[in-house]
Wavefront OBJ file of the C-alpha trace (Angstrom):
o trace
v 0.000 0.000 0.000
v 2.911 2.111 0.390
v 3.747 2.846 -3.188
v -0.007 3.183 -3.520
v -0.023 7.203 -4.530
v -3.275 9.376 -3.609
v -4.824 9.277 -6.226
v -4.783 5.293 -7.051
v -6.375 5.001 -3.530
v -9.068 7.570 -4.129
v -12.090 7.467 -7.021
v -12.799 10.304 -8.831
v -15.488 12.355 -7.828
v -19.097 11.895 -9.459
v -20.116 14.612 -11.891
v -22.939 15.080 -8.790
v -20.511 15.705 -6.233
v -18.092 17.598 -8.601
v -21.101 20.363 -8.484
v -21.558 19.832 -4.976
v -17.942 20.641 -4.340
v -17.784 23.604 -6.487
v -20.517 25.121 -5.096
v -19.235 24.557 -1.686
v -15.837 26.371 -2.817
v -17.866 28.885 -4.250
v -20.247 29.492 -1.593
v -17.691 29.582 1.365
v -14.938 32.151 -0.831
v -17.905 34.439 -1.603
v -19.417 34.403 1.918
v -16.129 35.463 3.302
v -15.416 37.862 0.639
v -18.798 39.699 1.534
v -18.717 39.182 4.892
v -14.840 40.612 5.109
v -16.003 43.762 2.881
v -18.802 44.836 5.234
v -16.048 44.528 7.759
v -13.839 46.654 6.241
v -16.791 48.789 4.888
v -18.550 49.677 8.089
v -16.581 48.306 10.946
v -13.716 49.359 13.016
v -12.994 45.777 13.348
v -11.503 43.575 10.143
v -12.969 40.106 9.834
v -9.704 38.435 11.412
v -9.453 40.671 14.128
v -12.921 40.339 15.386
v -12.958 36.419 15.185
v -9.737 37.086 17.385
v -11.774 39.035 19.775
v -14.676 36.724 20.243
v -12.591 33.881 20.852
v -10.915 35.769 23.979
v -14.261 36.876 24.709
v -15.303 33.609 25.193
v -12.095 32.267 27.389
v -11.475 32.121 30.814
v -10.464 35.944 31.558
v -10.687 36.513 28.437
v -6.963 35.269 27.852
v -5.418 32.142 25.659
v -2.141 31.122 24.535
v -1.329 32.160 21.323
v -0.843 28.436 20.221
v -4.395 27.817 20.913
v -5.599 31.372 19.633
v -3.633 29.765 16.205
v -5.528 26.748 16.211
v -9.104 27.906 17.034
v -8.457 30.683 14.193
v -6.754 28.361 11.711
v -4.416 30.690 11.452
v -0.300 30.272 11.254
v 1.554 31.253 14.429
v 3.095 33.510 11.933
v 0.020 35.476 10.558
v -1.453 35.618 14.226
v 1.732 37.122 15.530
v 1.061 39.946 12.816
v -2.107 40.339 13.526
v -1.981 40.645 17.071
v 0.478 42.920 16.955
v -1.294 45.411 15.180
v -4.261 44.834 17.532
v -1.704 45.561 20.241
v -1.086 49.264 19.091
v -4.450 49.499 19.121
v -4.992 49.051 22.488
v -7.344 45.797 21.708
v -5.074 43.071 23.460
v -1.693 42.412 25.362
v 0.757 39.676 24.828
v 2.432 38.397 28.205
v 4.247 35.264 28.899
v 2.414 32.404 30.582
v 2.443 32.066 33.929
v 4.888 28.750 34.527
v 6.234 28.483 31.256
v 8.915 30.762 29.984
v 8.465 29.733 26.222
v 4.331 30.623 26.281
v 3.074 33.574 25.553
v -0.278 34.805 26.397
v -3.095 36.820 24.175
v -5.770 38.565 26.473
v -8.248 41.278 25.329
v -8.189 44.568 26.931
v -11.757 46.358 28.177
v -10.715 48.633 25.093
v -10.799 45.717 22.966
v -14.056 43.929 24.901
v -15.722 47.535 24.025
v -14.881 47.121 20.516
v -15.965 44.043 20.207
v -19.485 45.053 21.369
v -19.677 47.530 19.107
v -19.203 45.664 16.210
v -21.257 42.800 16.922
v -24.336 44.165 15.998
v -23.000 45.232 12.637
v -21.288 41.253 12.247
v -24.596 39.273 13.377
v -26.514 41.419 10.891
v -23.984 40.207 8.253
v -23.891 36.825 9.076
v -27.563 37.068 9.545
v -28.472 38.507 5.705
v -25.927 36.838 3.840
v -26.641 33.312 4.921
v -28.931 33.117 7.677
v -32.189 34.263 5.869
v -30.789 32.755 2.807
v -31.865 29.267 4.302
v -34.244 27.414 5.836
v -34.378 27.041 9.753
v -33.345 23.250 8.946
v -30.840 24.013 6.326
v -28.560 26.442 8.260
v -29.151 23.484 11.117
v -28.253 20.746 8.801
v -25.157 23.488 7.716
v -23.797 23.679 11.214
v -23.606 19.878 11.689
v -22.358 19.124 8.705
v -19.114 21.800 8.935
v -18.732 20.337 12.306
v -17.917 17.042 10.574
v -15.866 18.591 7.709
v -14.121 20.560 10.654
v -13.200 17.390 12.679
v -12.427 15.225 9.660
v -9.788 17.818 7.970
v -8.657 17.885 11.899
v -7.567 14.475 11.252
v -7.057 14.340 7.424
v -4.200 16.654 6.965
v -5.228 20.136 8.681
v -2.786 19.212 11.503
v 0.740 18.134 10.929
v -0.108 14.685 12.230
v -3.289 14.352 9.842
v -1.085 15.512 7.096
v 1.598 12.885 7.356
v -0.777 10.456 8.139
v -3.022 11.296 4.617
v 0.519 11.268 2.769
v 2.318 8.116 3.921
l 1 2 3 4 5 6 7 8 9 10 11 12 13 14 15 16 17 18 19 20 21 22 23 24 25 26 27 28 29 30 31 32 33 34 35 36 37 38 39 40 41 42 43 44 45 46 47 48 49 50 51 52 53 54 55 56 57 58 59 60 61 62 63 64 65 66 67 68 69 70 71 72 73 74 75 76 77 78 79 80 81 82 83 84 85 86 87 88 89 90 91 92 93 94 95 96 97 98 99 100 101 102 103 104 105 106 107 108 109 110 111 112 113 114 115 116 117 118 119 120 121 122 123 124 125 126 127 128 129 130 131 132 133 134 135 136 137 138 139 140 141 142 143 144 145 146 147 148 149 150 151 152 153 154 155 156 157 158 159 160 161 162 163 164 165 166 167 168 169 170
């Protein structure tokens, strides 16, 4: 099975699911696209930076190492160094190391950024809520949510870690 390559293991897809799939790409890079511009339109907050926020808005005083901010972003270390960074001079967060580990660093909003935050959200769930919300049924954006979970978990363990991605390749 070793000398097996990817694509002698997998089938192609059917002309059905080809569609599917392309409508999925389509969909999710032109949700994110509009969503970003009314960001950057009518926000003071960019997409990136206020999925940064809410996920210190929803951690234990507000804080979390940056590793973890990474992963619950998807983000590189690298491009969430950036960003926080410029959130930083902001005002909207402070890095400090962790408590008991020299090497960790720690990401925790500030009340400035918690007030921004709260500003924008009106603005975001309105987004969120005209772009795809009312663009489905009550039991389609239901059906939605579990079905990224499962695409979330399964690229988890399918190549969106290191470990999934040498596992998927070998």
């Amino acid at each position: 099975m070793a000398a097996e390559t990817i694509e002698q293991r997998d089938s192609w897809l059917t002309e059905e699911q080809q569609g599917s799939w392309r409508h999925y790409l389509e969909g999710t890079a032109r949700f994110v696209e509009a969503l970003g511009a009314v960001h950057d339109r009518t926000l003071d907050l960019s997409l990136g930076e206020y999925s940064l926020l809410v996920q210190l808005s929803e951690a234990p005083e507000r804080t979390m190492r940056m590793s973890a901010l990474a992963d619950g972003l998807v983000l590189s270390r690298s491009r969430l160094t950036h960003t926080v960074a410029r959130m930083e001079q902001r005002g909207l967060v402070e890095r400090r190391a962790a408590e008991g580990d020299r090497r960790g660093v720690n990401c925790t909003m500030t009340d400035a950024g918690y007030a921004a935050l709260e500003t924008a959200a009106p603005g975001h769930v309105a987004a969120v809520r005209r772009i795809m919300v009312d663009a489905l049924e009550p039991e389609e954006f239901a059906v939605l949510g579990r079905i990224m979970a499962k695409v979330a978990e399964s690229s988890k363990l399918s190549g969106g870690t290191e470990e999934g991605l040498t596992a998927l390749c070998d």
